[in-house]
Structure formats: C-alpha cells, structure tokens
C-alpha positions in Angstrom: -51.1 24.4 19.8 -48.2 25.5 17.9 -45.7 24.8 20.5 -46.7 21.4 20.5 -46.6 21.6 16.5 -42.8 23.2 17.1 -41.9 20.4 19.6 -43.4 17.2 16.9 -41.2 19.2 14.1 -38.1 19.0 16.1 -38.9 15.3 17.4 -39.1 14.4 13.7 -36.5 16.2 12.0 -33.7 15.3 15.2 -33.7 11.5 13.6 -33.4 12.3 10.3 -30.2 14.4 10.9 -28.6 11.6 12.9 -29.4 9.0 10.1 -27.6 11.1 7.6 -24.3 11.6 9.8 -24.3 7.7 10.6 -24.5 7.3 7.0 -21.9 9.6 5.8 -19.6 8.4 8.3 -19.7 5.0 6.7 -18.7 6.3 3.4 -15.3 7.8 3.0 -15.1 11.7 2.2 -14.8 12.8 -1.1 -12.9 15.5 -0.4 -10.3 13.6 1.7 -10.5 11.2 -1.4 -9.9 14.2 -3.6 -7.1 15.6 -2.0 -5.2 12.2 -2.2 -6.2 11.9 -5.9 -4.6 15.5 -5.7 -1.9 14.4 -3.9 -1.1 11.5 -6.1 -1.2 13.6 -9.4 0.8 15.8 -8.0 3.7 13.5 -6.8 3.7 11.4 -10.5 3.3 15.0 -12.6 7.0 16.3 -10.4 8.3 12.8 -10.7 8.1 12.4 -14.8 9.3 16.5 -14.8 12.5 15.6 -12.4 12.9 12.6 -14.7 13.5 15.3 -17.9 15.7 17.0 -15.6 18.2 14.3 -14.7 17.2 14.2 -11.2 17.4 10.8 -9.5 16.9 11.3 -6.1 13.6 13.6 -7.0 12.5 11.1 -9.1 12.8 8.2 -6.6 11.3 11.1 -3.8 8.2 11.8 -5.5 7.6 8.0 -6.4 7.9 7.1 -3.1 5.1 10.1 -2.0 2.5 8.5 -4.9 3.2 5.3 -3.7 2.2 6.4 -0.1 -1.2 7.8 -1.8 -2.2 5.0 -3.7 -2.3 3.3 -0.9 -4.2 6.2 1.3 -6.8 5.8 -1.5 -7.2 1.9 -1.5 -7.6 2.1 1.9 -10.2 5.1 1.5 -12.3 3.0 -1.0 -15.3 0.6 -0.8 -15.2 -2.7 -0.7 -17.1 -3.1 -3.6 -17.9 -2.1 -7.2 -16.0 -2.9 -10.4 -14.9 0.4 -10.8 -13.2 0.5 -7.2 -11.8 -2.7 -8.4 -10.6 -1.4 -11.8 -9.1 1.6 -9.4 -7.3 -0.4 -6.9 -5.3 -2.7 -9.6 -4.4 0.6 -11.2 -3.4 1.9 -7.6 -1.6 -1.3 -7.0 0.4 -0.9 -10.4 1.4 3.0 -9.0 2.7 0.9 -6.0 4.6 -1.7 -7.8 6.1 0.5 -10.4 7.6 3.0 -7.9 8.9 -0.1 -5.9 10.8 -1.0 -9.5 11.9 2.8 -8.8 13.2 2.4 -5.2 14.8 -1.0 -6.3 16.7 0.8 -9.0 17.7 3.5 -6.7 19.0 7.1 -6.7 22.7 6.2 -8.5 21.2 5.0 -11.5 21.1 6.6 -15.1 17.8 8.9 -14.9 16.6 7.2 -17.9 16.4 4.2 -16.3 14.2 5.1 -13.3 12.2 6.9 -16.0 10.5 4.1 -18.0 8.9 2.7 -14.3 7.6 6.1 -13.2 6.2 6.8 -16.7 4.3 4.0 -16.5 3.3 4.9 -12.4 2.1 7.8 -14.3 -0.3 6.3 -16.6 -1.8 4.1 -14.2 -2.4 7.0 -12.1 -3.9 8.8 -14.0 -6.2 5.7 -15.0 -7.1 5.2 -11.5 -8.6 9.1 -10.7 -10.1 8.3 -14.1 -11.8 5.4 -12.7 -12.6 6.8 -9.4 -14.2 10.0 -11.6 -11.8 12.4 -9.8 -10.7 15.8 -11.1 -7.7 16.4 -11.9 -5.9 19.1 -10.2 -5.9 22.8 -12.0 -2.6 23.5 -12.9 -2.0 27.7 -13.0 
C-alpha cells in the first residue's frame, strides 16, 4: 500500500516540476537581467568619472560597453508592459547618446563628450529604476 502511495506522489509531483521549468524558461532570468543592469551601471558610473579625469578615449570605451548592455537588456525584456516600455525608451536613449559619443570621437575636448554621456547616465539609471533593479554596492 504505501509503495503504491510513493509511486502516485512521484507521478504527481514529476508534472508539476516540468511545468515550472517550461515556465521559467520563457521568462528571462533575473539574475542575468541583473548582471546587465550591473553591467550597465557600471560602464556609465567609469564613463562620467573618466569624463572628470580628461580621458577621452575611456569615456568613449565605457559608452560604447553601456551601449552594448542596453541593448542585452531590451533584448532580455518582455514584450509587454508599460513599465518595460518606459525601460526600453530609456535603454534606447543610453544607445543614442553614447552613439552622439562615438560620433564626437576620442580627439575631442573631454567636455564635449561629457554632456552626451551625462545624460546616457541619467537615463540609465532611469531604466534599472524602471525595471526595479538594484543598484550595484559600491565598497
């Protein structure tokens, strides 16, 4: 009797685990979501700092690298949802203000490239706002 009790557990639960991984793998992962949100904070944070230093080729470097996450994370999001699209026009304002970077280019004033990526910055930081992303914890 209880074998046959173990064997109807098993036949029941086996379903329910393979419904759940089907789902999740339809969703993007929030951690791989994170670490771009990560990623992206990262690359605008170095990019404003190299910007008070008077580097242009950093600058120009790092917006480049937040320009390749923005569009990691558009491609990682939903297709639906006013939020997501709230996110994805601040993503695509990342994208186009680092492309004003790269079309200033590395021999210009710093100061120049540095009104663009400040405002790459801010919609950044709108869009892992948006999205409801942490952060990243600076030591």
């Amino acid at each position: 009797m209880s074998v046959v009790m173990l064997v109807a557990l098993a036949v029941l639960w086996f379903p329910i685990i393979s419904d759940e991984n089907l789902a999740r793998a339809s969703e993007p992962s929030s951690s791989s979501l994170q670490e771009q949100g990560d990623g992206l904070m990262r690359n605008v944070e170095e990019m404003v700092a190299h910007g008070g230093m008077g580097d242009a080729k950093a600058i120009v470097h790092h917006c480049g690298e937040a320009a390749r996450y923005a569009e990691a994370i558009i491609k990682q999001l939903s297709a639906s949802g006013s939020r997501r699209d709230d996110a994805v026009t601040s993503l695509n304002e990342v994208i186009r203000q680092c492309s004003r970077v790269s079309a200033i280019g590395i021999h210009a004033d710093p100061g120049q490239l540095l009104n663009p990526a400040t405002k790459a910055r801010t919609a950044a930081q709108e869009s892992i706002r948006l999205l409801g992303l942490t952060n990243p914890k600076k030591s």
